[in-house]
N, C-alpha and C positions, 0 to 999 in steps of 0.2 A: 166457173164450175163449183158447184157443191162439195165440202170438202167431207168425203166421210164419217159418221161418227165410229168412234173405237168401240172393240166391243164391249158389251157391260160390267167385265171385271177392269176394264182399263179403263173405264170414264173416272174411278175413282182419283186418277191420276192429277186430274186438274181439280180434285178440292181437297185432295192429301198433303198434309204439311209436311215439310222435309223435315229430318234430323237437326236440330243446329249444330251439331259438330261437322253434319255433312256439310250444311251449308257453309261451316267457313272454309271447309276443304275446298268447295268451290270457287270460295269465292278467293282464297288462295291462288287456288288452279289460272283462275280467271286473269289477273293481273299480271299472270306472266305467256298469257296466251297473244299469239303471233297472228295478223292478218288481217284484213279489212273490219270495221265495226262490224258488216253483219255477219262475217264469215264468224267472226268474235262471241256474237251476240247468239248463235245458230247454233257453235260448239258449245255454249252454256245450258241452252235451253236443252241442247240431246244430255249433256252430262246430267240435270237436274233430273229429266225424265227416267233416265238409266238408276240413279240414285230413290226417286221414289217406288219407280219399280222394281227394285229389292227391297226397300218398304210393304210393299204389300203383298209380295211374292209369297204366300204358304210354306209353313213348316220351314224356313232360313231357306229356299231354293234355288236362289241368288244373293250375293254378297259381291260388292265394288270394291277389290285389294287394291287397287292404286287408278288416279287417272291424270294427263299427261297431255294439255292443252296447246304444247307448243305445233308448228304446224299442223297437223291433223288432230282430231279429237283422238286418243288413243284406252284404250280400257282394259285392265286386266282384273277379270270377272271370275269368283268359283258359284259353276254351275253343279249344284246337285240332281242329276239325272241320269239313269242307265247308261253305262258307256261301254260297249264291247271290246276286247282288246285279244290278242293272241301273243304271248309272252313268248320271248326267242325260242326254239326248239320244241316247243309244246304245238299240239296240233287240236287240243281240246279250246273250248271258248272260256273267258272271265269276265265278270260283267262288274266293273266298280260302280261306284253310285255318284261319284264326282268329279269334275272333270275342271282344271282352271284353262281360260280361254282369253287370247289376245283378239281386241276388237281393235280394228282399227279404220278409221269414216274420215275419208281424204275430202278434201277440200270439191272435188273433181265429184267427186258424187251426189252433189247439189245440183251441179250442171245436165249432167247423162249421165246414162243405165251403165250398169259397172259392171262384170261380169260376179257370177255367183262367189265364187273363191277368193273375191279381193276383199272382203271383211273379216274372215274370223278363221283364224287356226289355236288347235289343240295345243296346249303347249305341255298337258297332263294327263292321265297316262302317254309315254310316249309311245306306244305300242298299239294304239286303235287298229281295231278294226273292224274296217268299215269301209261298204262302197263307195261313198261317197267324202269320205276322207285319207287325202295322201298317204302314200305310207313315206317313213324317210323320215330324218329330221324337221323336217317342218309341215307339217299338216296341217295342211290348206283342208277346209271343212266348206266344200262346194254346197252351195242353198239353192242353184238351179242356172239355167243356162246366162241368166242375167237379173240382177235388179232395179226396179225404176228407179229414176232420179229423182232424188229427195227424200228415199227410203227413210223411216225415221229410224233411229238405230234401235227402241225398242220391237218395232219388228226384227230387226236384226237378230235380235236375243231371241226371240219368239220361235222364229224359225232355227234358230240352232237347237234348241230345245227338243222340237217338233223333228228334227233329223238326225238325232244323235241315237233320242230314244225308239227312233225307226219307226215312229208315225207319221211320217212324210218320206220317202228313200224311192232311190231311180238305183235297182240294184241288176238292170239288162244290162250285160256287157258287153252288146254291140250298139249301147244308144253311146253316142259319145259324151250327151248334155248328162253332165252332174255324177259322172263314175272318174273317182280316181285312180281308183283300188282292184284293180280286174278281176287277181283272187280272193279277194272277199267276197268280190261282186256273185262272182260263181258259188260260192261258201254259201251265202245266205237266200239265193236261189236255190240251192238244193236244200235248206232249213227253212221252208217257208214257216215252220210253226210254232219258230222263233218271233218272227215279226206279229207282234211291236215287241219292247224289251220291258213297255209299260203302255198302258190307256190311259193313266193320268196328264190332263191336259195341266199348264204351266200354273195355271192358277188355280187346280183343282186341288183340293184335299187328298191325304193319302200318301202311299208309297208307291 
């Protein structure tokens, strides 16, 4: 089968040169990464791609704080994007513009579809809100009922993106696929005129 082309802002990705300080970061990373040659070989190629795309990301709106090759590929990413939140005791909404986020792409997700909420939780503001991200210390950031296997992790980033700034959101609070949050979920159904938080897509120019 014919493997898709990416779309036009992301072809750039295969004739975009890395950083060489990233590159030794990788190739750092790389040497002390755990697992079969290709599993080895598979977590460099998602690292380097994650790496040039904060390369060519607009306006810094992505940046790679650390990455962590031992068993799973793991990532911790600040994403510059609308983030909703509702601070203890406040009933009014705040909307920060950045958000740091653990990626983490298991071994197991080469093989089969992995459920939406097994890649990426908020680890900043810890206050989101949001249908479709946990409330609670650890906020799981659901992308949908599941994702194919093989995902490459820049869709991973794509789609957090795309769900944080509430240009993709499942905010019914009787669908069970992709709500974690019940009372936001209801919150943001009755604000429809909120959604989105932004139209700017990931690579588009702008605020």
């Amino acid at each position: 089968m014919k493997t898709p082309s990416p779309p036009a802002g992301l072809s750039r990705l295969r004739t975009e040169r890395l950083d060489p300080l990233l590159e030794r970061k990788l190739e750092e990373g790389f040497r002390r990464a755990a697992g079969s040659p290709a599993w080895r070989c598979r977590k460099l190629a998602e690292a380097r791609d994650l790496c040039l795309l904060s390369q060519i990301a607009p306006a810094r709106r992505l940046a790679v704080l650390s990455l962590d090759f031992r068993e799973g590929l793991r990532a911790m990413l600040a994403l510059r994007v609308p983030v909703p939140r509702r601070p203890a005791g406040e009933v009014s909404l705040v909307v920060d513009d950045l958000a740091v986020l653990g990626l983490t792409y298991p071994a197991e997700a080469i093989r089969m579809p992995q459920p939406g909420y097994r890649f990426v939780h908020v680890l900043s503001p810890s206050d989101v809100f949001h249908a479709n991200v946990a409330a609670g210390p650890v906020q799981a950031l659901c992308l949908g009922a599941s994702l194919p296997a093989g995902i490459p992790v820049r869709e991973i980033v794509l789609a957090a993106y795309g769900a944080l700034s509430l240009q993709s959101v499942q905010v019914d609070e009787y669908d069970p696929v992709g709500v974690l949050n019940v009372e936001a979920a209801r919150w943001w159904q009755a604000n429809p005129s909120r959604i989105p938080l932004t139209r700017t897509p990931f690579l588009g120019e702008g605020a």
